[in-house]
C-alpha positions in Angstrom: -54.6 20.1 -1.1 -51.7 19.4 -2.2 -48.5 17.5 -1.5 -46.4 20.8 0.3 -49.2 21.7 2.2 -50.1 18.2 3.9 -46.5 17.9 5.0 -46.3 21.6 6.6 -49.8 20.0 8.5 -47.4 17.2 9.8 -44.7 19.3 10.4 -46.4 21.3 12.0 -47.9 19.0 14.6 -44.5 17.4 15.1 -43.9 21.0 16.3 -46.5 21.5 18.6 -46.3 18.2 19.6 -42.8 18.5 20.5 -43.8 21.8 22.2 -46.6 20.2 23.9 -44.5 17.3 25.7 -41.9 20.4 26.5 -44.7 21.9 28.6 -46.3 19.0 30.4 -43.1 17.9 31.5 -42.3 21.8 33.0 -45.5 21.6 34.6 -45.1 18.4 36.2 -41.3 19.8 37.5 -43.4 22.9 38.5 -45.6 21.2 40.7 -43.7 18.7 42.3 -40.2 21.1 43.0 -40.0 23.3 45.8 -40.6 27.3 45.1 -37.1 28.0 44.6 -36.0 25.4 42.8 -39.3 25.8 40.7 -38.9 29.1 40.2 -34.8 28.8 39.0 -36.0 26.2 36.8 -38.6 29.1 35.0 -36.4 31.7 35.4 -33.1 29.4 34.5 -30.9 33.2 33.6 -30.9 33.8 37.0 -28.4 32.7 39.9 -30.1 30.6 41.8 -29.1 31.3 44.9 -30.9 34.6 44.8 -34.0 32.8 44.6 -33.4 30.5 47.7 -35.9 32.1 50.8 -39.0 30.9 52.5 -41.8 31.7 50.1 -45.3 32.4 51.4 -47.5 29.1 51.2 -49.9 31.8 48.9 -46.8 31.8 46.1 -46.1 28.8 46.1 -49.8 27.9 45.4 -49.6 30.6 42.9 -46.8 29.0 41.1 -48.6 25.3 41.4 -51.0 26.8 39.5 -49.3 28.2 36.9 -47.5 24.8 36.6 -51.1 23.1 36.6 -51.3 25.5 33.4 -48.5 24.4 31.6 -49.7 21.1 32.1 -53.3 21.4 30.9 -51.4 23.5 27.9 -49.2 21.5 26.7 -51.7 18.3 26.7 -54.3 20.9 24.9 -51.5 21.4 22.2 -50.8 17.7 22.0 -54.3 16.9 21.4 -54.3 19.8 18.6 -51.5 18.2 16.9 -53.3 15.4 16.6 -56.3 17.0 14.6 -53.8 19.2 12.7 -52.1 15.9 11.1 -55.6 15.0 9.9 -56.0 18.6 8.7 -58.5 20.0 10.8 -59.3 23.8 10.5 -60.5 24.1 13.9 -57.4 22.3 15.7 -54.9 24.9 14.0 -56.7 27.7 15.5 -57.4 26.4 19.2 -53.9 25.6 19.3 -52.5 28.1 18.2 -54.6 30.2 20.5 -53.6 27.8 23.1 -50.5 27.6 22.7 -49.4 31.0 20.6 -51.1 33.2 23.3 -48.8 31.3 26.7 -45.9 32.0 24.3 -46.8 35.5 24.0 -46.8 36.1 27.9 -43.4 33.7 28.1 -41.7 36.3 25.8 -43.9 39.7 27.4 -42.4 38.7 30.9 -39.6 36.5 30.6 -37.4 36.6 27.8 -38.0 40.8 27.6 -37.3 41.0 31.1 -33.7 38.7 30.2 -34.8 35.9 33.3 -34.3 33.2 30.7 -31.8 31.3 28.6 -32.1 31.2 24.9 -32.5 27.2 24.7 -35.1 25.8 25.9 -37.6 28.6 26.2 -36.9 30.9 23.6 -36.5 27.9 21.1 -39.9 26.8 22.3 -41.5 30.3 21.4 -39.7 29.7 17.4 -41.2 26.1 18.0 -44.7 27.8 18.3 -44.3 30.5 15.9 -43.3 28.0 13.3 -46.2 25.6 13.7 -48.8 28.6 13.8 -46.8 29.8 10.6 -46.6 26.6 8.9 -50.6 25.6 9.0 -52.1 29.1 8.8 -50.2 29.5 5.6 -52.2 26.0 4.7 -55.6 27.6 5.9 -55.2 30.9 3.6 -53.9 28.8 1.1 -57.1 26.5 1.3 -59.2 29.9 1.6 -58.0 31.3 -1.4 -58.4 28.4 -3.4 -61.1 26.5 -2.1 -63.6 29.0 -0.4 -64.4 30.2 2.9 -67.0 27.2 3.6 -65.0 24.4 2.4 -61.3 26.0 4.2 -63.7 25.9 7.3 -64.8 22.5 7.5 -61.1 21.1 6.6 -58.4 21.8 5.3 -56.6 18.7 3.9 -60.3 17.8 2.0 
């Protein structure tokens, strides 16, 4: 491997790393917030005094969970980054399934639908997309020029 594609490896767990910290800590906020002030911290585009009611117990529970999942996520990511520095061919797929795929529903529901401010969220889906970019353009790479079994096994071999 050589030199450019070891440092898009680091870079790109620097990214997901980055992205991964980003997510834990909205999941912890999720969590421990109230609704309202959890869900105007998701949805940060919107006034937030439209968002202050009595919620149901249910969607509150609803949005614990889905703060439980950014949680889980962004330690899964961080974990990935950590295999992806040390070139692992499997690390750069889980995470960007992982992590790729939340991003995906974050820009489906929430940027489309305009709830959100550019920075942070948006920037955290470029975050993403440029990590996934940066180490499956090391795994072709390695496919092409090392074969399918060795690009498998690693790719910083």
């Amino acid at each position: 491997m050589n030199r450019s594609h070891r440092i898009a490896l680091k870079v790109s767990a620097v990214l997901w790393t980055i992205w991964g910290l980003v997510h834990v800590l909205a999941g912890v906020m999720t969590i421990s917030q109230p609704t309202s002030k959890a869900i105007a911290g998701i949805a940060d585009a919107v006034d937030p005094a439209t968002l202050e009611m009595a919620y149901p117990m249910a969607m509150g529970a609803a949005l614990n969970q889905h703060g439980f999942n950014l949680l889980w996520i962004g330690v899964a990511t961080i974990v990935g980054a950590v295999f992806i520095w040390r070139g692992s061919a499997a690390a750069i797929f889980v995470s960007a399934l992982v992590g790729g795929l939340a991003d995906v529903g974050y820009f489906l529901f929430l940027d489309l639908g305009g709830f959100v401010h550019f920075v942070p969220g948006t920037v955290m889906t470029i975050v993403s997309a440029t990590a996934i970019s940066l180490s499956f353009w090391v795994w072709f790479s390695a496919l092409r020029h090392e074969g399918a079994s060795s690009a498998a096994r690693e790719v910083t071999s």
